[in-house]
PAZAPA-4460 file (N, C-alpha, C; in steps of 0.05 Angstrom, whole numbers, plus 32768, in hexadecimal, padded with zeros to 4 digits):
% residues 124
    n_x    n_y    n_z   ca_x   ca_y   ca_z    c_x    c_y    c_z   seq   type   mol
   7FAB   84F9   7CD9   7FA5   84EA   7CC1   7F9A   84CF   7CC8     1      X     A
   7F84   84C1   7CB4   7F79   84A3   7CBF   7F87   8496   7CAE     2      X     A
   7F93   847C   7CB6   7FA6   8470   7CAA   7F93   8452   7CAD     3      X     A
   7FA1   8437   7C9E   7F94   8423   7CAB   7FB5   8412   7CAA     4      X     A
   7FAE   83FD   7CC1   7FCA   83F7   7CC1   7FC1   83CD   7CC8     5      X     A
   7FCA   83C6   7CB4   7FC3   83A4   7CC2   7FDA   839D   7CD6     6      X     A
   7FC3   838E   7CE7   7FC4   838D   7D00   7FC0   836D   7D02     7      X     A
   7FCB   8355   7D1A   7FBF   8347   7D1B   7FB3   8342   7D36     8      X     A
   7FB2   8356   7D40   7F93   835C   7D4E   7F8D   8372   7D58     9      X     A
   7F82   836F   7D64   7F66   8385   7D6C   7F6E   83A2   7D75    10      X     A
   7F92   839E   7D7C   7F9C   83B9   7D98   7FAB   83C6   7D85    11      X     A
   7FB1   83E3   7D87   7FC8   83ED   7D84   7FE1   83DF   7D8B    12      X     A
   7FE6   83D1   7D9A   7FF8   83C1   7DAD   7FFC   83A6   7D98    13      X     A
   7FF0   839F   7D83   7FED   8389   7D70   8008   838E   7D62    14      X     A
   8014   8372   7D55   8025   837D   7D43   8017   837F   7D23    15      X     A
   8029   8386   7D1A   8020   8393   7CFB   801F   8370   7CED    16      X     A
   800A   836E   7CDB   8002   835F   7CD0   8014   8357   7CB5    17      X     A
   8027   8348   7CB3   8034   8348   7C95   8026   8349   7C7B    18      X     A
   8010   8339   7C80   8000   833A   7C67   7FDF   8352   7C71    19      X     A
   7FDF   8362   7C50   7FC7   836D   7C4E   7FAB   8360   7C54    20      X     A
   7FA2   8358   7C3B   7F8B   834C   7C38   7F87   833A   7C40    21      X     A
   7F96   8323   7C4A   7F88   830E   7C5E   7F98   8313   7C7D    22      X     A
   7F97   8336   7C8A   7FA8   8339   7CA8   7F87   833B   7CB5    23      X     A
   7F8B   8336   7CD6   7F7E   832A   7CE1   7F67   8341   7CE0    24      X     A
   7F73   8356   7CED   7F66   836E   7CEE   7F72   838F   7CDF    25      X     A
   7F5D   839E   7CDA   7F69   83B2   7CC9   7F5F   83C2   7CE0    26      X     A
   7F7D   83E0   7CEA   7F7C   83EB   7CFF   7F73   8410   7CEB    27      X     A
   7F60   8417   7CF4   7F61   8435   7CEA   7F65   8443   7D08    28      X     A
   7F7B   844C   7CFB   7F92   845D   7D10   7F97   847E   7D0D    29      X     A
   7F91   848C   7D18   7F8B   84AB   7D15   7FAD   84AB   7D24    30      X     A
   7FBC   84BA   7D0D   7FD7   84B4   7D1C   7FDF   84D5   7D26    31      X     A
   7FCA   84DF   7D29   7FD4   84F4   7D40   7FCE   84F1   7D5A    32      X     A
   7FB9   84EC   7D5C   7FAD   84E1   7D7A   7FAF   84BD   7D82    33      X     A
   7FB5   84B0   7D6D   7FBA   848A   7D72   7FA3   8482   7D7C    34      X     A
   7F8A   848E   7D76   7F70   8483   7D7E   7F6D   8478   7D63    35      X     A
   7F5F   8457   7D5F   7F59   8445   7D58   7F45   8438   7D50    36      X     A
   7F3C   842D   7D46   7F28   841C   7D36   7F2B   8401   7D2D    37      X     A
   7F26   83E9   7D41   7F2C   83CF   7D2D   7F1A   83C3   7D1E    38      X     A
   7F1B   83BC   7D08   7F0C   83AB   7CF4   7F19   8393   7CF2    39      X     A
   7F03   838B   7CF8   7F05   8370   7CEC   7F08   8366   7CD4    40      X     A
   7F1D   8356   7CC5   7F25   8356   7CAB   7F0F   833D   7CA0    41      X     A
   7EFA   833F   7C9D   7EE8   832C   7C8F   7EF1   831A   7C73    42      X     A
   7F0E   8327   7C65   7F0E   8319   7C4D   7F29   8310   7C58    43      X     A
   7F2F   8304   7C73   7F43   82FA   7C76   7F43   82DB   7C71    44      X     A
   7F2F   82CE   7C78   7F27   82B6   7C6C   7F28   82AF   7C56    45      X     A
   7F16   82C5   7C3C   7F0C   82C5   7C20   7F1E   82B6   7C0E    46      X     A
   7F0D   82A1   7C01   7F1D   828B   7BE9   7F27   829E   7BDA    47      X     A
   7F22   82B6   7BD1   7F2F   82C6   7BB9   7F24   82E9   7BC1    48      X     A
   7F38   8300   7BAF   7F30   8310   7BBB   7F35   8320   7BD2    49      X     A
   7F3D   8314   7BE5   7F41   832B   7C07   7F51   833B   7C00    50      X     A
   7F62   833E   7BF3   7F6B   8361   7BED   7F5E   836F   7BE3    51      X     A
   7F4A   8367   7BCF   7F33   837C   7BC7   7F2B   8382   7BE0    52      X     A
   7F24   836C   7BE8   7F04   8371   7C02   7F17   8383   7C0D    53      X     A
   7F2D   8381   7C1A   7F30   8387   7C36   7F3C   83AA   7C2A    54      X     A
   7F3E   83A6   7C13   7F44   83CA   7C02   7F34   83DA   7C0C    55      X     A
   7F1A   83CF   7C01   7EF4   83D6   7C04   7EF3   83E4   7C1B    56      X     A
   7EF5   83CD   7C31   7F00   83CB   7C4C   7F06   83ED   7C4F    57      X     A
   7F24   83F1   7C53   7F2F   840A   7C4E   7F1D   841E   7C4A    58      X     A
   7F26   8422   7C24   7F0F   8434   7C21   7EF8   8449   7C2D    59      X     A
   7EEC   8432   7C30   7ECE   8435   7C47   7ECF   8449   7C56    60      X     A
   7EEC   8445   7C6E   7EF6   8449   7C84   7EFE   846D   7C81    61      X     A
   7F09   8472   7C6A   7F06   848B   7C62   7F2A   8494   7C65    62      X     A
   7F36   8479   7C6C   7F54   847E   7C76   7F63   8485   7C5B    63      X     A
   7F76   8492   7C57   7F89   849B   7C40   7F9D   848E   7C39    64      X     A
   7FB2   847B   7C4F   7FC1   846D   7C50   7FBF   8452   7C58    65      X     A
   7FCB   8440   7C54   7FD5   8425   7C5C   7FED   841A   7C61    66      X     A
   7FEF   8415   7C79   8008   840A   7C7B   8006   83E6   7C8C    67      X     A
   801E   83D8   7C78   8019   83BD   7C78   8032   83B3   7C79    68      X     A
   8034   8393   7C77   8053   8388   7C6D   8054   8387   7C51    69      X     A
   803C   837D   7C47   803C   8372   7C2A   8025   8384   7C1C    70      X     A
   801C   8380   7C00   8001   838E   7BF4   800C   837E   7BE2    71      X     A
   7FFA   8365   7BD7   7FF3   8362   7BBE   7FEB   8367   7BA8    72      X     A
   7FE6   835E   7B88   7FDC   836F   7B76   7FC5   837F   7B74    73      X     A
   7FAF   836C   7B82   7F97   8370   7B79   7F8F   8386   7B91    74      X     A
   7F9E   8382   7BAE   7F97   83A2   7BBE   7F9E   83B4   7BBA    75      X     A
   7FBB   83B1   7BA8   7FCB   83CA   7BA7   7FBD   83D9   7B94    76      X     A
   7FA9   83C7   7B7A   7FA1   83D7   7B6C   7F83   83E3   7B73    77      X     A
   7F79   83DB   7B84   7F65   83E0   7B93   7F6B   83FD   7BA5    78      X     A
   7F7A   83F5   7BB1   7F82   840D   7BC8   7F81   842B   7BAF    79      X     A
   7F96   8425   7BA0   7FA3   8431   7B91   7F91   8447   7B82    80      X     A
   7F74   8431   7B83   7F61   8444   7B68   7F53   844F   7B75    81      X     A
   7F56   844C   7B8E   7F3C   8461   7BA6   7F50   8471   7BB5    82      X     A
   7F6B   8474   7BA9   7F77   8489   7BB6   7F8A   848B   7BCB    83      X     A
   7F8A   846E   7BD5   7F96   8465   7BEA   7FAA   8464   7BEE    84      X     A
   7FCC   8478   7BF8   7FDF   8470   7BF5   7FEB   844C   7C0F    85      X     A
   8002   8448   7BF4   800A   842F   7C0E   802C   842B   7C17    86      X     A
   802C   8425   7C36   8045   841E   7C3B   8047   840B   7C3A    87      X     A
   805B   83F1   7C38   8068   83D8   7C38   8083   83DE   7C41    88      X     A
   807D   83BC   7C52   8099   83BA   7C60   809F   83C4   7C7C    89      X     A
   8087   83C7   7C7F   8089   83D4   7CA5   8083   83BF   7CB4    90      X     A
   808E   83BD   7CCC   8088   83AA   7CE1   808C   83B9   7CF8    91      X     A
   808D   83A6   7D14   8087   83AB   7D2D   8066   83B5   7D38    92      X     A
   805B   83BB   7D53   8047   83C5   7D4F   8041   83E1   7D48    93      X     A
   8019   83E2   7D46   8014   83EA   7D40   801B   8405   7D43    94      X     A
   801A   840A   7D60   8027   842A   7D6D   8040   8436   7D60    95      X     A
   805C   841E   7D62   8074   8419   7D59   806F   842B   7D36    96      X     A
   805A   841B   7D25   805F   8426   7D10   804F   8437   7D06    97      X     A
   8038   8444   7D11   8037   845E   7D14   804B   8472   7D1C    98      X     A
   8058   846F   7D2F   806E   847D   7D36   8084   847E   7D1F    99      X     A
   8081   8470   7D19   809D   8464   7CF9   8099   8482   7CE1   100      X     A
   8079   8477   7CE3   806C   8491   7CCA   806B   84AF   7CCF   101      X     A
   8063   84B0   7CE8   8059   84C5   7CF1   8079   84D6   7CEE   102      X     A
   8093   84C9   7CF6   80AA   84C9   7CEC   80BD   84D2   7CDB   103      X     A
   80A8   84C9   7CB8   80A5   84C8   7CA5   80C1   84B7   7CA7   104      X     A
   80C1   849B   7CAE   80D8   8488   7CB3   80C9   846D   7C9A   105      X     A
   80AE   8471   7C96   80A6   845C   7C7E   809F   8472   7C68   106      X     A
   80A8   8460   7C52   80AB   8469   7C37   808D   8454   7C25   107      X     A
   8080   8470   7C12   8069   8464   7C06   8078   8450   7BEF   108      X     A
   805F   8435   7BE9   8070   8428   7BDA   805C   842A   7BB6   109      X     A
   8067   841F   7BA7   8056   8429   7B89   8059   8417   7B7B   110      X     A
   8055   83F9   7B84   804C   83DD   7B76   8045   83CA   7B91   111      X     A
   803A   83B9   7B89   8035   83A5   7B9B   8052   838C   7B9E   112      X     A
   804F   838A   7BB9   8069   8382   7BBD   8066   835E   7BC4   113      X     A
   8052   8352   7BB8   8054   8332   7BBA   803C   8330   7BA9   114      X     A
   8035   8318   7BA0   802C   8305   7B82   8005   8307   7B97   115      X     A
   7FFA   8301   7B8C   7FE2   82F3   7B8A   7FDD   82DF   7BA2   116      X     A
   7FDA   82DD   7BAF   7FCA   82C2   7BCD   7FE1   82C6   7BD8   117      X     A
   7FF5   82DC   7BE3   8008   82D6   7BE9   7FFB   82CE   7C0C   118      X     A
   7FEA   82DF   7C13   7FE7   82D5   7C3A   7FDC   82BA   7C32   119      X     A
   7FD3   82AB   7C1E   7FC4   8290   7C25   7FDB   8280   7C31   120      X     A
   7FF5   8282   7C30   8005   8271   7C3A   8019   8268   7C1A   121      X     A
   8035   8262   7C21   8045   825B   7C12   804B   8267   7BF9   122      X     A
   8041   8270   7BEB   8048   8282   7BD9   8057   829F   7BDA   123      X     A
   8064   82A7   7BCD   8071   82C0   7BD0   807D   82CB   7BBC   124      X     A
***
């Protein structure tokens, strides 16, 4: 299965990114074989928006799942309307939590689990 998993960087070996839409890199992870794909998260910067973008992002990628720390409103409902299931609340790395799923040790989640700009800092 192609999964995408934020990452804050480039390796399988990366740890998992707490936040979605502004994590460094988004990992599409084929979690039978753990061969990989990093993207670069372009709406990690973005004044407004990077959980859309970085949904899009997804999407694109053709992956089914997401797994993250957090999903805000506006990705969760993004993910959500292109089909995308999502985990929240996973950490360690990337390998680590593939292994978690593959598992079936993470549970899908069915709201977004923090407010609006939550990666811009301070808010929660």
């Amino acid at each position: 299965m192609k999964i995408c998993v934020s990452a804050t960087s480039n390796s399988i070996d990366a740890q998992l990114d707490p936040r979605f839409g502004r994590c460094a890199y988004l990992l599409i992870v084929d979690t039978e074989t753990l061969q990989f794909e990093a993207i670069s998260n372009m709406a990690a910067g973005a004044t407004g928006g990077a959980g859309i973008q970085a949904a899009q992002t997804v999407t694109k990628t053709g992956a089914k799942l997401v797994i993250t720390g957090n999903v805000g409103p506006n990705a969760f409902n993004a993910l959500s309307a292109a089909g995308v299931e999502i985990i929240t609340g996973a950490s360690g790395t990337i390998k680590e939590v593939v292994d978690k799923f593959n598992k079936g040790e993470l549970k899908k989640t069915d709201a977004p689990t923090v407010r609006n700009h939550f990666g811009m800092g301070g808010q929660r």
